[in-house]
C-alpha positions as CSV (number, residue, x, y, z in Angstrom):
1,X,3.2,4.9,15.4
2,X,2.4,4.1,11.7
3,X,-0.6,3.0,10.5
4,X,0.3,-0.5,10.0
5,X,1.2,-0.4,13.5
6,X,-2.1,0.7,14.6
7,X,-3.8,-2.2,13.1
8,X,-1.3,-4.9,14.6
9,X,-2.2,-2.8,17.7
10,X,-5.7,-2.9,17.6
11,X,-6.0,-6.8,17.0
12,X,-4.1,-7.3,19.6
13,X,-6.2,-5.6,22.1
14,X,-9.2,-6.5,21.0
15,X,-8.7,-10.1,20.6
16,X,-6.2,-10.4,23.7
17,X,-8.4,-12.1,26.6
18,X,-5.4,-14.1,28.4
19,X,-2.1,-14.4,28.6
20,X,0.6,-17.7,28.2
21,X,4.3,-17.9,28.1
22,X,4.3,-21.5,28.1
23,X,3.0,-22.3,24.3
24,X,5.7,-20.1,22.7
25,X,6.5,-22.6,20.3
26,X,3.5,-23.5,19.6
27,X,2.2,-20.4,18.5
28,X,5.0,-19.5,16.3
29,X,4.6,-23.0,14.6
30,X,0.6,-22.2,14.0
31,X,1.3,-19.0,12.9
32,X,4.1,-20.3,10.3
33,X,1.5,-23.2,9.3
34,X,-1.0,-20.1,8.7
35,X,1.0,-18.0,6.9
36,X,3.8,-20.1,5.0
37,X,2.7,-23.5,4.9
38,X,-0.4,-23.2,3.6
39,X,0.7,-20.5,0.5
40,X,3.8,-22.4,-0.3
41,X,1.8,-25.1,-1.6
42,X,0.8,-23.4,-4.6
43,X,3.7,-22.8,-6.1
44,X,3.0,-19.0,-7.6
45,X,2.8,-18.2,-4.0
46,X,6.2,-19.3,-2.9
47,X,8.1,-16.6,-4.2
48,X,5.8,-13.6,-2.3
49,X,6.8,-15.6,1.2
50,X,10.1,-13.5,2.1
51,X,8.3,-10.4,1.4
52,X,6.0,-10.8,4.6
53,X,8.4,-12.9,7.0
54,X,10.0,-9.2,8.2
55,X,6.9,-7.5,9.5
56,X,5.4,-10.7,10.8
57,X,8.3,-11.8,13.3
58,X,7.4,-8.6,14.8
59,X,4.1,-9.2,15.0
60,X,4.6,-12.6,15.9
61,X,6.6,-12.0,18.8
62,X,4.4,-9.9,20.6
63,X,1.5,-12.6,20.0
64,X,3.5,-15.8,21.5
65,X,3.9,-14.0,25.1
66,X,-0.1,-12.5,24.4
67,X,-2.2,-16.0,24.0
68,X,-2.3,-19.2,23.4
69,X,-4.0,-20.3,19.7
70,X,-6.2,-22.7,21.5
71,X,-8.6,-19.0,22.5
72,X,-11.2,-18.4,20.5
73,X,-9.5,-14.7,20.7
74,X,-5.9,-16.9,19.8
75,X,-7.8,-17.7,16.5
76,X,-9.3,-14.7,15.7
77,X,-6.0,-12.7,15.8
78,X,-4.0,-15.3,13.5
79,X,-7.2,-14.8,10.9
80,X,-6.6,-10.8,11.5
81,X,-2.8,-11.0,11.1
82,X,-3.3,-13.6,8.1
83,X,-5.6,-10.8,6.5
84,X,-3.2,-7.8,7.0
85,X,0.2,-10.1,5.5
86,X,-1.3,-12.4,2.9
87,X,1.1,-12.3,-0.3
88,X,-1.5,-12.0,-2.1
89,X,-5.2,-11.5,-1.8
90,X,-8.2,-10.3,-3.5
91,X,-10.0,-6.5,-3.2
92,X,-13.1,-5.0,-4.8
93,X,-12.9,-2.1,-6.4
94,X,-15.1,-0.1,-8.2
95,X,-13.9,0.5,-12.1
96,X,-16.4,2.6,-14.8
97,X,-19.2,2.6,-12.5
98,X,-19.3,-1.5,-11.5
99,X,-17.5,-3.4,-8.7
100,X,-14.6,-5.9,-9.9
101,X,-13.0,-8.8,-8.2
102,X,-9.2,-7.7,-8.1
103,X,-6.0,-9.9,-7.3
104,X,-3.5,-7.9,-5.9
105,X,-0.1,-9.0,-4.6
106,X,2.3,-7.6,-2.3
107,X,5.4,-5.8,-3.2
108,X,8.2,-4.4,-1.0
109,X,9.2,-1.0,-2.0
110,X,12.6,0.6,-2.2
111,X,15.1,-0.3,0.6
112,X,11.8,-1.9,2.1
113,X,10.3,1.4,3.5
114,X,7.1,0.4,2.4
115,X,4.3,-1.9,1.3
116,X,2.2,-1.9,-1.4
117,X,-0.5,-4.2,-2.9
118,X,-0.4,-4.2,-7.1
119,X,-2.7,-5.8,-9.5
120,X,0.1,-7.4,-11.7
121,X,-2.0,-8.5,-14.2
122,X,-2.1,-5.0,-15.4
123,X,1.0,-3.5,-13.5
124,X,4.3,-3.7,-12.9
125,X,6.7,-2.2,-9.8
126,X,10.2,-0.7,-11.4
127,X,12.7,0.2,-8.4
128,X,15.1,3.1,-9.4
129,X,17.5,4.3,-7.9
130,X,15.4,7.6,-6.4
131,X,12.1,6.6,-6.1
132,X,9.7,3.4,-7.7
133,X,7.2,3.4,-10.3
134,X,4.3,1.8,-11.0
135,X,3.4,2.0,-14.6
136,X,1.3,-0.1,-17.3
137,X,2.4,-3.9,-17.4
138,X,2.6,-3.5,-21.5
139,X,3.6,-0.4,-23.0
140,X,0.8,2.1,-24.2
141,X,0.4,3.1,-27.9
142,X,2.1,6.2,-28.4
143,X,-1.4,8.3,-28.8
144,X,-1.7,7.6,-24.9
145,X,-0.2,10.2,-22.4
146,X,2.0,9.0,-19.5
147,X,0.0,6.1,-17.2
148,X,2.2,5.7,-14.3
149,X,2.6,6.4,-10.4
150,X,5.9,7.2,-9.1
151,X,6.6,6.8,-5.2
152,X,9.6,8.7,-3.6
153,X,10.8,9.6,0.1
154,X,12.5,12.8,0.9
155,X,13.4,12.0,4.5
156,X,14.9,15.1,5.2
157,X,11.9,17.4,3.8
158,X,8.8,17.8,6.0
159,X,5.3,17.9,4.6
160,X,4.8,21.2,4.9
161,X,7.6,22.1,3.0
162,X,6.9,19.9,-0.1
163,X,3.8,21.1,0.1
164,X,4.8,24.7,-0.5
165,X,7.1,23.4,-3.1
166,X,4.5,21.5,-5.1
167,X,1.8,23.6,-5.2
168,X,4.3,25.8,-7.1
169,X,5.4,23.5,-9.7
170,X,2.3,22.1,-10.7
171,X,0.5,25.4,-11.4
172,X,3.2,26.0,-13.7
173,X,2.8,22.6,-15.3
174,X,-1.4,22.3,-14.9
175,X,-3.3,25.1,-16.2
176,X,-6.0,23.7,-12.7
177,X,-4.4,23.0,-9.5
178,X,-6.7,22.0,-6.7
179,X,-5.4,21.1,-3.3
180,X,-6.7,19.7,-0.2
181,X,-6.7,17.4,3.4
182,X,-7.7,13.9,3.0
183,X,-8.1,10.7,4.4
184,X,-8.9,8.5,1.8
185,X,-7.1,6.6,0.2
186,X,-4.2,8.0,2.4
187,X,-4.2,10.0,5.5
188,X,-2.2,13.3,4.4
189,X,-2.4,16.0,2.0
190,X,-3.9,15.9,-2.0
191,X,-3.0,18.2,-4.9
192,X,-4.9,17.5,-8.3
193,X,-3.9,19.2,-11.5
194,X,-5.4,19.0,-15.0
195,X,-5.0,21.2,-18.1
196,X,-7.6,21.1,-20.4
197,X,-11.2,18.9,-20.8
198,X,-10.0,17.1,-24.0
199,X,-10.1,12.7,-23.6
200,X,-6.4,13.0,-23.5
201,X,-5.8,16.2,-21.4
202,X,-3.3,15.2,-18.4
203,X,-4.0,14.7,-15.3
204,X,-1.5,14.4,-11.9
205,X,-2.7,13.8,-8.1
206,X,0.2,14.0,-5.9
207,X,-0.1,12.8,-2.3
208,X,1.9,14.4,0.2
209,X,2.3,12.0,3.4
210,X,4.3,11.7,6.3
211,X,7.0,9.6,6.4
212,X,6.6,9.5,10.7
213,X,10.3,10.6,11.0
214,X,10.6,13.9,10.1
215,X,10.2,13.6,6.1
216,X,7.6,13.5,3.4
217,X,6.6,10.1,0.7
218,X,5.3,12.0,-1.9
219,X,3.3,9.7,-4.0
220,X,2.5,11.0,-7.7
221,X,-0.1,9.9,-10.3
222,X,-0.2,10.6,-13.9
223,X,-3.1,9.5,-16.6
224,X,-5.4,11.1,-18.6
225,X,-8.6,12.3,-18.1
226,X,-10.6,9.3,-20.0
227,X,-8.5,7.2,-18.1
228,X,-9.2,8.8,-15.3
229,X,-12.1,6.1,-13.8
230,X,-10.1,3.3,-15.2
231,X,-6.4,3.8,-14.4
232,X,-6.9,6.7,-11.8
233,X,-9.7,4.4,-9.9
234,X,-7.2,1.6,-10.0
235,X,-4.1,3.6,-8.6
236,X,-6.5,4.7,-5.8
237,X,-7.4,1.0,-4.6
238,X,-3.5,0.1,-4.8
239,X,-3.4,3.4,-2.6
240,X,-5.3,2.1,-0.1
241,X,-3.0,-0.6,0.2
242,X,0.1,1.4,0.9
243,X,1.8,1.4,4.3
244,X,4.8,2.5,6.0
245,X,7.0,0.3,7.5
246,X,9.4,1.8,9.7
């Protein structure tokens, strides 16, 4: 089960207090009023709306035979599910020391394996071919090293595996190579790699995860170490974001 799952899971267990299989329709029609309606008014909003409508019918259909929106546990779900599909919504993260307000939207990533919420103002999501990047909306001046964060699945290679792989290649690439378990900002496994302690010595973190079906996402950053509580704090909100949609 992938952690989006999870969280559809847990709502619905915690908020589920009776069940209805007569108000069907009604349900779906609240839940479309919650989730469509309301956003398609503002006209920015109306392009995000097919991004969501996927992973919500799932949702959704489990919810219409749970409860009936008239609950107080009814409401509190729809308010969960709004929370975890808005197209767009606003995080805190902590930049250079001080918390900032951040409007993030939601982007689908490459053949829809994935979810991601980006701050637009500052970047942008480029689908290849291989694997998507997420890299400066305007170009950097040329004094800058690379800014960017490149997302790729390997479905047929395991974690373990790429693991092996990249510790390899980076030590011949970083003259520091650091590796390690985490949980934050993604459940799976960290490697960090830096070459030198200059403003503009490069930095990576690549983020080995699994893909929940035998493969590997292997997430990697790139920005330089000034940049490294600006950009690198930034990539690791929009991290936090990131789910797997199976």
């Amino acid at each position: 089960m992938n952690q989006l799952d999870k969280r559809v899971k847990k709502e619905i267990l915690d908020h589920t207090e009776e069940t209805s299989s007569t108000l069907k329709d009604e349900i779906w029609d609240h839940i479309d009023q919650e989730l469509f309606q309301t956003k398609s008014r503002r006209d920015k909003k109306v392009k995000k709306k097919s991004k969501v409508i996927p992973i919500v019918i799932a949702a959704a259909a489990g919810v219409m035979i749970l409860f009936s929106t008239q609950t107080e546990s009814g409401s509190a779900f729809i308010k969960q599910i709004k929370d975890i599909f808005v197209p767009e919504k606003e995080i805190i993260q902590s930049i250079e020391g001080s918390e900032e307000e951040t409007d993030v939207n939601l982007q689908e990533g490459k053949d829809s394996e994935y979810i991601i919420y980006i701050d637009e103002e500052r970047y942008k999501l480029v689908k290849g071919e291989e694997s998507d990047f997420i890299t400066t909306k305007e170009p950097l001046e040329e004094r800058y090293p690379e800014v960017s964060m490149e997302i790729k699945q390997y479905k047929d290679v395991s974690p373990e595996t790429m693991i092996s792989t990249l510790k390899t290649e980076l030590a011949s690439e970083y003259t520091k190579v650091t590796a390690e378990s985490v949980t934050e900002p993604l459940d799976g496994f960290k490697l960090h790699g830096i070459s030198g302690s200059e403003w503009d010595s490069p930095v990576t973190n690549v983020y080995v995860i699994d893909n929940l079906n035998g493969g590997s996402f292997i997430i990697t950053e790139k920005y330089f170490l000034e940049a490294a509580e600006g950009h690198g704090a930034r990539f690791y909100a929009m991290l936090q974001e990131f789910e797997i949609i199976e």
